[in-house]
C-alpha positions as CSV (number, residue, x, y, z in Angstrom):
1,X,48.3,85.9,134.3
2,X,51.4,86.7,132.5
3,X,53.8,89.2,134.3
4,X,56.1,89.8,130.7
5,X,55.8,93.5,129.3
6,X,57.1,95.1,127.0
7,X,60.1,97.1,127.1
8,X,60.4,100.2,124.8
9,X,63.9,101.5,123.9
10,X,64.3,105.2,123.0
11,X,66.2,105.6,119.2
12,X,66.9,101.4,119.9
13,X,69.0,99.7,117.5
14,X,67.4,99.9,114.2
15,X,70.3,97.0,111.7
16,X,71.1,98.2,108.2
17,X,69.8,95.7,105.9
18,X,73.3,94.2,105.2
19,X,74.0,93.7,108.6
20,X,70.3,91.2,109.0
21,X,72.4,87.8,108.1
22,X,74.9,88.8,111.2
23,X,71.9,89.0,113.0
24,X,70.1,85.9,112.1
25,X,73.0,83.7,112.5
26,X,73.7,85.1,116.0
27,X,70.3,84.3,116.5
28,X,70.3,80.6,115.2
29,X,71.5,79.2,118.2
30,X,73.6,76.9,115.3
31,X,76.8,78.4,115.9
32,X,79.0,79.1,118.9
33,X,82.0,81.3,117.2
34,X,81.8,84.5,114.5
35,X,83.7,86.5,113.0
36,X,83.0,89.6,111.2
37,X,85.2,91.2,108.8
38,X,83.6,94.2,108.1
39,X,85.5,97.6,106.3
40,X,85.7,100.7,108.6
41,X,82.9,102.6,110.1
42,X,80.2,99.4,108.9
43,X,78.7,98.9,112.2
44,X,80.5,96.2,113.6
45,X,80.5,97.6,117.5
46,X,76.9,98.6,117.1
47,X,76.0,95.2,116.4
48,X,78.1,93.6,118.4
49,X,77.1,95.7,121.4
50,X,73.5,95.1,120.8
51,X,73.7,91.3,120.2
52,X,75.8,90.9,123.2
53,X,72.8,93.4,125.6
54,X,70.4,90.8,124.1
55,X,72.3,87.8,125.2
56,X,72.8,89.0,129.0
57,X,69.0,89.0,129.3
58,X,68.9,85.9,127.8
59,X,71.7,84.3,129.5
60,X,72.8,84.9,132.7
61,X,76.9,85.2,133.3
62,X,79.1,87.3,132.6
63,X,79.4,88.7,129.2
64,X,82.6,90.5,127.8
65,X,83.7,93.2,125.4
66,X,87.2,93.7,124.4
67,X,88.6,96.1,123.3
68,X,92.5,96.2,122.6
69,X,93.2,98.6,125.4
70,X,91.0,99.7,128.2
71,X,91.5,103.3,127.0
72,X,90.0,102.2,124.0
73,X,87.3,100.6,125.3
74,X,86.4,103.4,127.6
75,X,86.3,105.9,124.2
76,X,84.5,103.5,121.8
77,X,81.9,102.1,124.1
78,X,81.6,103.4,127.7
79,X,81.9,107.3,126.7
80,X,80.9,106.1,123.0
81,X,78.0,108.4,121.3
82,X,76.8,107.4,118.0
83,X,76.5,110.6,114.6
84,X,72.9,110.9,116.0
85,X,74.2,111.8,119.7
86,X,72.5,108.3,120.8
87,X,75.1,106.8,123.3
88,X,76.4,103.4,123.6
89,X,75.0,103.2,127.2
90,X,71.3,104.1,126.7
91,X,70.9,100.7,124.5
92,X,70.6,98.6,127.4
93,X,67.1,99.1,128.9
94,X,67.1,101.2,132.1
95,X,64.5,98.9,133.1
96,X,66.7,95.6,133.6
97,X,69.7,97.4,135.2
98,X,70.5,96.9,138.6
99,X,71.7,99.9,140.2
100,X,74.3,102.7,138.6
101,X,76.6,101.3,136.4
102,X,80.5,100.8,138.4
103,X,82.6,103.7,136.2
104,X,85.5,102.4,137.6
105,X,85.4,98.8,136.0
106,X,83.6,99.3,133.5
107,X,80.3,97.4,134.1
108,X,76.8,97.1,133.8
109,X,74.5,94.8,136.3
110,X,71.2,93.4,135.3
111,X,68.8,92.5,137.5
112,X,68.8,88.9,136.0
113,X,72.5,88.8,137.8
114,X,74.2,89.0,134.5
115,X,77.3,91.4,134.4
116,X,78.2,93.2,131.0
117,X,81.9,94.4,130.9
118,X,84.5,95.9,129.0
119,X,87.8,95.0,129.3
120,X,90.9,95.6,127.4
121,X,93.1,93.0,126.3
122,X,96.5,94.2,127.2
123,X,95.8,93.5,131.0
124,X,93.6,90.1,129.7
125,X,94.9,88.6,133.1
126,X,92.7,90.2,134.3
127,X,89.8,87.8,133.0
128,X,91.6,84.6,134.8
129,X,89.3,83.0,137.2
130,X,86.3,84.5,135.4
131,X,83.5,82.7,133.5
132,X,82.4,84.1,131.0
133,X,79.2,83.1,128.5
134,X,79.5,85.8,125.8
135,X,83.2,87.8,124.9
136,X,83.3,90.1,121.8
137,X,86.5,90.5,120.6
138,X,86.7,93.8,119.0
139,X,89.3,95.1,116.3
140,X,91.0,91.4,116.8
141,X,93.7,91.9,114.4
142,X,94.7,94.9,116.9
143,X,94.4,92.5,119.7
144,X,96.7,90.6,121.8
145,X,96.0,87.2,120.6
146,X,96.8,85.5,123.9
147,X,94.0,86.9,124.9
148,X,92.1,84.4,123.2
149,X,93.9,82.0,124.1
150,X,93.2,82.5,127.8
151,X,89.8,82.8,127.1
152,X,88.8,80.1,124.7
153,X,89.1,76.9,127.1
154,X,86.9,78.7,129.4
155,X,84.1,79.3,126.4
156,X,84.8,76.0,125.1
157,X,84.1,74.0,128.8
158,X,80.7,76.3,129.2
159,X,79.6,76.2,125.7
160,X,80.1,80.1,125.4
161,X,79.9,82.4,122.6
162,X,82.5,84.0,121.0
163,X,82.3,86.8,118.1
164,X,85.5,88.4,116.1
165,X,85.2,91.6,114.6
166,X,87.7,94.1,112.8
167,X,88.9,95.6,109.9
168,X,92.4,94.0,108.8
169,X,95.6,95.1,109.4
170,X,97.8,92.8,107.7
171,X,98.9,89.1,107.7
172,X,98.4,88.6,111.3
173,X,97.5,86.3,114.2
174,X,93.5,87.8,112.9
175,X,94.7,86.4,109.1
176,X,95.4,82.9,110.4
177,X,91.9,82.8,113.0
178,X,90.1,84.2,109.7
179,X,91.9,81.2,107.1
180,X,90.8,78.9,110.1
181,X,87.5,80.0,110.8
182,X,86.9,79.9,106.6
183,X,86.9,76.0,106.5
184,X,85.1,75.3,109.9
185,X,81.8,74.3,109.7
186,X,81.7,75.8,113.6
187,X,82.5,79.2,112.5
188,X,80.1,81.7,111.0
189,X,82.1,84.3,109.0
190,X,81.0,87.4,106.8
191,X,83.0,89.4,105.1
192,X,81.9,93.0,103.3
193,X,83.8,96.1,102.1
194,X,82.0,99.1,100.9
195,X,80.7,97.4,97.6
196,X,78.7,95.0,99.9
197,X,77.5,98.3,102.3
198,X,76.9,100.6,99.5
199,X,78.0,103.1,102.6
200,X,80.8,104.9,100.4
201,X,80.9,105.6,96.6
202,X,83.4,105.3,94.4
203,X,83.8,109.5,94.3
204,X,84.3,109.2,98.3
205,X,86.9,106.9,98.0
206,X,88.8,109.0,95.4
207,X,88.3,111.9,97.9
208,X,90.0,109.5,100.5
209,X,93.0,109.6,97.6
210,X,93.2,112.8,96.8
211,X,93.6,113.7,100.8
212,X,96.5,112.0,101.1
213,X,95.3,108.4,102.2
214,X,97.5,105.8,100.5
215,X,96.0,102.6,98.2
216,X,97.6,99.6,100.7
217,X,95.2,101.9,103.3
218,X,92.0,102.1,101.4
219,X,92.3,98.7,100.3
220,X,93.0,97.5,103.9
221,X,90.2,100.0,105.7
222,X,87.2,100.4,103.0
223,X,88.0,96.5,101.0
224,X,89.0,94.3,103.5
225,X,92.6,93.4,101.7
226,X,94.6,91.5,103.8
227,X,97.4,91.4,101.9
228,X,97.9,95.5,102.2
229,X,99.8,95.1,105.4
230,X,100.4,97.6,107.5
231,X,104.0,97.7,106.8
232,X,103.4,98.9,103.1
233,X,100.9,101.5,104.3
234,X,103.5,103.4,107.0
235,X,106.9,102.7,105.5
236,X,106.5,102.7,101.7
237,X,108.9,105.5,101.1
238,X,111.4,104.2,104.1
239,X,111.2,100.6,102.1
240,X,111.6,101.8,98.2
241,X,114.7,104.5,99.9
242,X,116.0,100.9,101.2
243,X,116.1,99.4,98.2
244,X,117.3,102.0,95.7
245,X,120.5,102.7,98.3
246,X,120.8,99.0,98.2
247,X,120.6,98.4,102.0
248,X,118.7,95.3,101.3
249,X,121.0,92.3,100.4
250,X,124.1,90.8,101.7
251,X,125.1,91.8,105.3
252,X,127.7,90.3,106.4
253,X,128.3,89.1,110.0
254,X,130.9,90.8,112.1
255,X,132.3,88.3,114.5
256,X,133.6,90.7,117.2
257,X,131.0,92.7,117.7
258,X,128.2,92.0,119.9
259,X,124.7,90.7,118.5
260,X,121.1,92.0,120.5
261,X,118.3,90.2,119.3
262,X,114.9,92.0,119.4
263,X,111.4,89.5,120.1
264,X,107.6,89.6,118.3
265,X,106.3,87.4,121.2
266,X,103.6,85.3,119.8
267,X,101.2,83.0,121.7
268,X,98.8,81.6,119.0
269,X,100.6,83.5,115.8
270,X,104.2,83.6,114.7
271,X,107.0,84.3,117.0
272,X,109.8,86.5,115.3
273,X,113.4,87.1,115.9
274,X,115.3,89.6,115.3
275,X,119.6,89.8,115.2
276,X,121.0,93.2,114.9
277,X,124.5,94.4,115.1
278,X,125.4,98.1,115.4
279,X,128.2,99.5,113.3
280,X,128.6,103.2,113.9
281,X,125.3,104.9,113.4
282,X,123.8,102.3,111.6
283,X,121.8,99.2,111.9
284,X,122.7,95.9,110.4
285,X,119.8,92.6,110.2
286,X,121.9,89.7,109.9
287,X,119.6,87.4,110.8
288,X,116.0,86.3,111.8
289,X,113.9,83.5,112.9
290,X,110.6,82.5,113.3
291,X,108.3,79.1,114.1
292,X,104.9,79.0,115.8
293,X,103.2,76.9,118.6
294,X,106.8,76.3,120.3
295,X,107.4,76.8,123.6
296,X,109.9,79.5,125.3
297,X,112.6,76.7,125.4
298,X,112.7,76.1,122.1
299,X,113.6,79.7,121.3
300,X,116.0,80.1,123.5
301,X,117.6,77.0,122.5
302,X,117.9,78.3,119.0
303,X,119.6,81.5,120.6
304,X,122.1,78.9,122.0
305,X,122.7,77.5,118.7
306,X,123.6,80.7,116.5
307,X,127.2,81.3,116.7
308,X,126.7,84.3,118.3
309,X,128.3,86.8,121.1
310,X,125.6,88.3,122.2
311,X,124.8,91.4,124.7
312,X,121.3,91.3,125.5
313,X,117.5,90.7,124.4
314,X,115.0,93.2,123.8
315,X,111.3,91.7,124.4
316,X,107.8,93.7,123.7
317,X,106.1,95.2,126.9
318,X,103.6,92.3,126.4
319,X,106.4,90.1,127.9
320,X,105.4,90.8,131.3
321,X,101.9,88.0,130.5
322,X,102.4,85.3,132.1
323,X,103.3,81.8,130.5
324,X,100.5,79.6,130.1
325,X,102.7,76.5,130.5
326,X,104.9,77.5,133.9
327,X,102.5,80.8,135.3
328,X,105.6,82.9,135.2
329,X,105.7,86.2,133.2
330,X,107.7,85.2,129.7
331,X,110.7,88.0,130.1
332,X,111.4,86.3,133.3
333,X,110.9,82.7,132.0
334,X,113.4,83.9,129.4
335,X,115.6,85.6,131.7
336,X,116.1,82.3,133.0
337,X,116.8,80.5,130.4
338,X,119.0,82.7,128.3
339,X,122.8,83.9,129.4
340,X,122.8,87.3,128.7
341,X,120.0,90.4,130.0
342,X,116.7,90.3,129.2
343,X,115.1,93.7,128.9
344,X,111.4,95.0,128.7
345,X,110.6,97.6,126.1
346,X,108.3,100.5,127.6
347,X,104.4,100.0,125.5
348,X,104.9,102.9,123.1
349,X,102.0,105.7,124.2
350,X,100.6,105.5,120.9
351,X,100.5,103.5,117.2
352,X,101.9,106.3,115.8
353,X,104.8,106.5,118.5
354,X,105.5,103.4,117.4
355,X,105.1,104.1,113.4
356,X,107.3,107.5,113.9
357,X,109.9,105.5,116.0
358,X,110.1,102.9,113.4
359,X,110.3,105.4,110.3
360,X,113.8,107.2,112.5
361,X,115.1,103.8,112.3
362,X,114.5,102.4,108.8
363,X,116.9,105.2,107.1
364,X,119.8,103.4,109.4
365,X,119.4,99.7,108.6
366,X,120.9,97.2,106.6
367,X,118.4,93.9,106.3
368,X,120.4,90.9,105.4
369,X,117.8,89.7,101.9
370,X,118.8,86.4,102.8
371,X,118.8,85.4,106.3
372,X,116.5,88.1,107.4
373,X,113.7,87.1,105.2
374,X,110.9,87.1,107.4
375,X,111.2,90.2,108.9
């Protein structure tokens, strides 16, 4: 006699008829890495969420969510309540869980022994030691990408599964996965803005416009447009003031003043440097590099190089992960290897901290055309 019934979900996941290919591939079994490029407010976390419910009963591990911050996680998913009041929560049967879900960390226990958890991916140490068969990276390109990069020997030794979602936010680490994933016959990708959804109309979007919302936004948020980087959407009157009070050109080097360089501390996307000099109340770029795939050493060898007197180096608040290569936290791998202080910026408290900080600055600086290309 069989002992299967059936289990009835209240308001369960009903998919919108563009999201049924996501679905069926996930379901395939022919692919073990996705990655979803879907425009602003198409589903991708309520499909994600589901798919991933599905595969704990199926599967039995540990299955992660990520989220870039646990905060975020928390708001999106754990406290998360859909526009008809349905909560996040209530789509995993009641049935197949084992006990009260642990607040604290975030986690749900089936009875099959598989764990569902969210996790955010600026403490991704946090997952070291783990084994995980499902992790859904959500809004990647918001992401710390050496969180992936912790994670993906560990999928790739137990044939886990692996989804990207997100909206783009510029030519970023989530650009060069999505140009990879493109030609990989492993990869399932999908991309749709709001022609494919049909979700907004063409008057919404001129609403959007009229509001205040700027073009390099709606054609980042609502068509998927890579190219409209961030950069263009927050500081397009900071850059066009630049230019027409000619601040962007030749800056010349001033050999007795000091030189601080300022890091973008990539693991599997670019790393950026900055040099700056300060001249009264203003800032001068005289230089920049940038390479990917090297190792600390190398950059600080290329510090060695420049000609430079410098005072100190600023690195990002993500420069307290630890190296993959040595197991040391970078700023103090770097502190080692470089002459002068190495100090840790604070995490600004918010994106648009960090946008408001950068928009007091950009009125002061001077960007060498030249050598400061990248940046």
């Amino acid at each position: 006699m069989s002992t299967s019934r059936e289990i009835t979900i209240p308001y369960a996941f009903q998919p919108r008829g563009y999201q049924l290919p996501a679905l069926q591939a996930l379901d395939s079994g022919k692919y073990k890495r996705f990655y979803l490029t879907w425009h602003r407010r198409a589903g991708k976390d309520k499909l994600s969420w589901n798919f991933i419910i599905k595969r704990a009963v199926r599967v039995v591990g540990q299955h992660f969510y990520l989220f870039p911050t646990y905060a975020q996680g928390e708001k999106a998913l754990w406290q998360g309540i859909d526009n008809t009041g349905f909560s996040f929560l209530s789509h995993v049967p009641p049935q197949l869980v084992d006990g009260k879900p642990n607040e604290s960390a975030m986690q749900v226990k089936l009875k099959n022994g598989s764990i569902i958890q969210i996790i955010g991916t600026n403490n991704y140490d946090s997952v070291r030691g783990s084994n995980p068969m499902t992790c859904v990276f959500s809004e990647y390109p918001y992401q710390d990408p050496g969180a992936w990069a912790a994670i993906s020997p560990i999928l790739r030794l137990n044939g886990g599964l692996a989804i990207f979602n997100g909206t783009p936010n510029g030519e970023n680490h989530a650009k060069d996965l999505w140009d990879m994933a493109q030609n990989n016959p492993d990869w399932w990708t999908q991309k749709l803005d709001i022609n494919d959804t049909k979700l907004l109309t063409v008057e919404d979007i001129d609403k959007e416009r009229q509001e205040g919302m700027s073009e390099e936004m709606i054609q980042q948020e609502y068509y998927c447009k890579w190219t409209s980087a961030a950069v263009g959407a927050y500081y397009a009157e900071q850059m066009r003031a630049m230019e027409s009070s000619d601040r962007i050109g030749h800056v010349p080097w001033d050999e007795l003043s000091p030189v601080y360089t300022f890091w973008d501390l990539g693991m599997n996307d670019m790393m950026v440097i900055g040099f700056f000099q300060q001249r009264g109340f203003t800032y001068q770029l005289i230089d920049s590099y940038y390479s990917h795939g090297k190792g600390l050493d190398h950059y600080a060898e290329v510090i060695r190089s420049r000609p430079y007197m410098y005072a100190s180096h600023f690195v990002p608040h993500d420069a307290k992960n630890r190296d993959m290569n040595n197991g040391m936290e970078r700023a103090k791998t770097l502190d080692a290897l470089l002459r002068e202080p190495v100090i840790t910026l604070k995490r600004p408290k918010s994106l648009q901290d960090k946008i408001e900080a950068s928009r007091w600055a950009l009125p002061k600086t001077y960007i060498d055309a030249e050598k400061a290309d990248y940046i």
